[in-house]
C-alpha positions in Angstrom: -20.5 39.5 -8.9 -19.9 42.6 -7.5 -16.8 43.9 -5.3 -18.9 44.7 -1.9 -19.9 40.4 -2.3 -16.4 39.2 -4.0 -14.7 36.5 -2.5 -11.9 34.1 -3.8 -14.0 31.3 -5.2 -12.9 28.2 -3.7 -12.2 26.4 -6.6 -9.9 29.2 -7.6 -7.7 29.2 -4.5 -7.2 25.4 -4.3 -6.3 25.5 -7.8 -3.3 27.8 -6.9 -2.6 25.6 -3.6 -2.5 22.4 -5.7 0.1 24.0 -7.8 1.8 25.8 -5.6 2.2 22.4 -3.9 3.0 21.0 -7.0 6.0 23.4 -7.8 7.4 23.4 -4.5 7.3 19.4 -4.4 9.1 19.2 -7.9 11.7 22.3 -6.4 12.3 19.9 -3.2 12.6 16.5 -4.8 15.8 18.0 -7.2 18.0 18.1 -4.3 21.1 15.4 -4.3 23.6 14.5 -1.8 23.7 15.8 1.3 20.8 18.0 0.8 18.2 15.6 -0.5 15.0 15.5 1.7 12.9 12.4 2.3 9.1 12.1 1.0 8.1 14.0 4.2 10.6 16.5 3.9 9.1 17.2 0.0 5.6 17.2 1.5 6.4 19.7 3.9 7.8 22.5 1.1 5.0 21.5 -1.4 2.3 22.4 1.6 4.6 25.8 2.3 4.4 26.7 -0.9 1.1 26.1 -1.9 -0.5 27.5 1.3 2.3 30.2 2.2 0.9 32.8 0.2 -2.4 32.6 1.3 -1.4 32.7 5.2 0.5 35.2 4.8 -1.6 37.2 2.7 -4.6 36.4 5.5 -2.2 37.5 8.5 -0.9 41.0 6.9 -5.2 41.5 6.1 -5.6 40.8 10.1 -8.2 38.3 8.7 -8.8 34.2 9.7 -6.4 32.2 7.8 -8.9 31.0 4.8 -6.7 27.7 4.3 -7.3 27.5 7.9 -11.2 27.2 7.6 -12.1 24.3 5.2 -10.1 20.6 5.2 -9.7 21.0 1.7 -6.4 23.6 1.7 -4.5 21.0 3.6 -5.7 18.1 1.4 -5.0 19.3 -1.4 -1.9 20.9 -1.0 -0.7 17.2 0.1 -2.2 15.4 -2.8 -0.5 18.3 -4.8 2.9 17.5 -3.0 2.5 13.6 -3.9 2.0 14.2 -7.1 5.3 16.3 -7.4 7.0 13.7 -5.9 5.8 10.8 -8.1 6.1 12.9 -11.0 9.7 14.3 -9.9 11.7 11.8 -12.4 9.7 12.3 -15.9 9.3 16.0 -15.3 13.2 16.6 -14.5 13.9 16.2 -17.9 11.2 19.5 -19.0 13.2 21.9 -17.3 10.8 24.7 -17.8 7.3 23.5 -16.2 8.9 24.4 -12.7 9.5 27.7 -14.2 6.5 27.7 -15.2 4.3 26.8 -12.7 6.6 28.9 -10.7 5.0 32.1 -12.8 1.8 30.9 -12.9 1.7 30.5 -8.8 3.2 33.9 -8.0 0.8 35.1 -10.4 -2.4 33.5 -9.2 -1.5 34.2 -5.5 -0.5 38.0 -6.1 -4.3 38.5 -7.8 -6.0 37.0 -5.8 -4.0 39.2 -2.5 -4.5 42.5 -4.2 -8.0 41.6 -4.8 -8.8 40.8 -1.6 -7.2 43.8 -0.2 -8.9 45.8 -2.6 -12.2 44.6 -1.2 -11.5 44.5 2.3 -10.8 48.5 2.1 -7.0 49.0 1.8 -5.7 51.9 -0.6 -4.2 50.7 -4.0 -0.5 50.8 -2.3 -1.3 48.9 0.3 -3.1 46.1 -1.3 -0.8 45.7 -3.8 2.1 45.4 -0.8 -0.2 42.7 0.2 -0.2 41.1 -3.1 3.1 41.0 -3.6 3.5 39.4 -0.4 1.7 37.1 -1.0 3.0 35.9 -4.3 6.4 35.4 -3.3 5.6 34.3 0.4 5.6 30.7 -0.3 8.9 31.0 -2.5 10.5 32.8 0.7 9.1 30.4 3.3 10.3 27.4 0.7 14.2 28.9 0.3 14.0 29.3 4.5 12.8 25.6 5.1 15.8 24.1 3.0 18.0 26.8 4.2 18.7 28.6 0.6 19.4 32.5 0.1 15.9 34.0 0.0 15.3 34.1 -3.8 13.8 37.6 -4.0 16.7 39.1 -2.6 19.3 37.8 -4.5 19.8 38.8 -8.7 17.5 36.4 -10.3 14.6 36.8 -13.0 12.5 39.8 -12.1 10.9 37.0 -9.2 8.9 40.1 -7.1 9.4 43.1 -10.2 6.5 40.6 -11.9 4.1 40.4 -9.2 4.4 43.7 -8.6 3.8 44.6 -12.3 0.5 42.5 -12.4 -0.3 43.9 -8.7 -0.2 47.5 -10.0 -2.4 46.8 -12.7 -4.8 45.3 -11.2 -5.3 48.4 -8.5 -4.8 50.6 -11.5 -8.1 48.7 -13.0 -10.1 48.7 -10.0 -9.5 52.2 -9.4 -10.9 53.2 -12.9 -14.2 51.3 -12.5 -13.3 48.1 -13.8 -14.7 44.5 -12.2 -12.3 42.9 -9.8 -12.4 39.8 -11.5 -11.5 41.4 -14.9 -8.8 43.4 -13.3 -7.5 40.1 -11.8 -7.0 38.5 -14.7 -4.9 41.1 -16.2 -3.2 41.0 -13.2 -2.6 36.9 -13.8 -1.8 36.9 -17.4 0.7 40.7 -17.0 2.5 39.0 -14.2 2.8 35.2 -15.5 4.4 37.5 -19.3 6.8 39.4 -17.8 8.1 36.3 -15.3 8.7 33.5 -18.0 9.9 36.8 -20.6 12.5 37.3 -17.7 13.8 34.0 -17.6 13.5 33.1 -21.4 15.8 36.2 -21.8 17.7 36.0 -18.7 16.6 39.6 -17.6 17.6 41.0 -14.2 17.4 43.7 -12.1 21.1 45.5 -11.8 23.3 44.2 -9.5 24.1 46.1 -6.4 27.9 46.4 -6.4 27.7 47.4 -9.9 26.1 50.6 -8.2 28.3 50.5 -5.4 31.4 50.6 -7.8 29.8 53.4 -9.6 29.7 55.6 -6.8 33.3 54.4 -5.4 34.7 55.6 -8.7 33.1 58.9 -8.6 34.1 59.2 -5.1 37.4 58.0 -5.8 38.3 60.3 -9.0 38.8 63.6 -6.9 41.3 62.2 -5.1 44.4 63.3 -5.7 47.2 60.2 -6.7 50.4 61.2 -5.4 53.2 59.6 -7.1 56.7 59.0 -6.2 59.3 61.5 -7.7 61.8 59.5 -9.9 
């Protein structure tokens, strides 16, 4: 398979649909109270999330919306969604499959966006702006839809930082002569790493008012204190 012929296989991108669909179901169907959603409600963020990334990976391309052009997007992002919903109760208890089908989603989706850049044309910078967009477009359409703080902008485990990682080395591949697909699977397996490391270990990126007080105090310090005279 060569990159002038390479195309997402179909079997590839409904895999990442079905669990995108799958992790945004079991995200949806965790709400209580006031802010639990009904079984369409569920459907709907399991369908955003597991076809998000791929619209929004299309549009930024200026390409026809792949999920779009076949039945089997749609479908299987629902069936996906059902699934979530029926296996909500049993997998609340394993905290971390969300997590990690969280990583494995952003991962899958941020490949297959740089790769497709990557073969369309678009420089290395580019493409992996693309990819990155794509991995965490679903996650940002998903925290708009239930009316969350976008996840990516808040501190949290290095969400984008990891599809970015895996994004840059995947262009870094391609550019040295190595197979798309290869490169894209580094890019997978770099990306899902350093998400599930950053959550297992609670890393973040620094907050911004601890920045914000550093330069206040610097500021701050030639000022002179003028105190009263006893």
């Amino acid at each position: 398979m060569t990159d002038a012929v390479f195309v997402i296989p179909l079997w590839a991108d409904l895999i990442a649909v079905a669990l995108g669909g799958l992790q945004g179901a079991l995200f949806a169907a965790g709400f209580r109270g006031q802010r639990r959603l009904d079984f369409l409600g569920v459907a709907i963020i399991g369908i955003m999330v597991g076809m998000g990334g791929g619209l929004i990976r299309d549009l930024l391309l200026n390409v026809t919306p792949t999920t779009l052009q076949s039945n089997w997007y749609l479908l299987t992002a629902t069936a996906a969604s059902l699934v979530g919903m029926l296996l909500a109760g049993p997998l609340a208890r394993v905290n971390g499959v969300i997590v990690g089908l969280d990583a494995v989603v952003i991962a899958l989706f941020g490949a297959f966006g740089t790769s497709k850049a990557l073969t369309l044309g678009l420089p290395a910078v580019p493409a992996v702006f693309v990819g990155v967009c794509a991995a965490v477009g679903g996650g940002v359409l998903r925290d708009i839809l239930v009316g969350l703080p976008v996840a990516i902008m808040h501190v949290g485990s290095l969400y984008a930082v990891a599809a970015g990682a895996g994004c840059v080395l995947l262009a870094t591949m391609h550019a040295f002569g190595v197979p798309i697909v290869v490169a894209a699977v580094a890019g997978i397996v770099l990306t899902a790493v350093i998400r599930l490391l950053a959550v297992v270990f609670d890393v973040s990126l620094p907050e911004q008012r601890m920045l914000h007080r550093r330069k206040v105090a610097v500021e701050t310090s030639a000022i002179p204190i003028v105190r009263p005279e006893k």
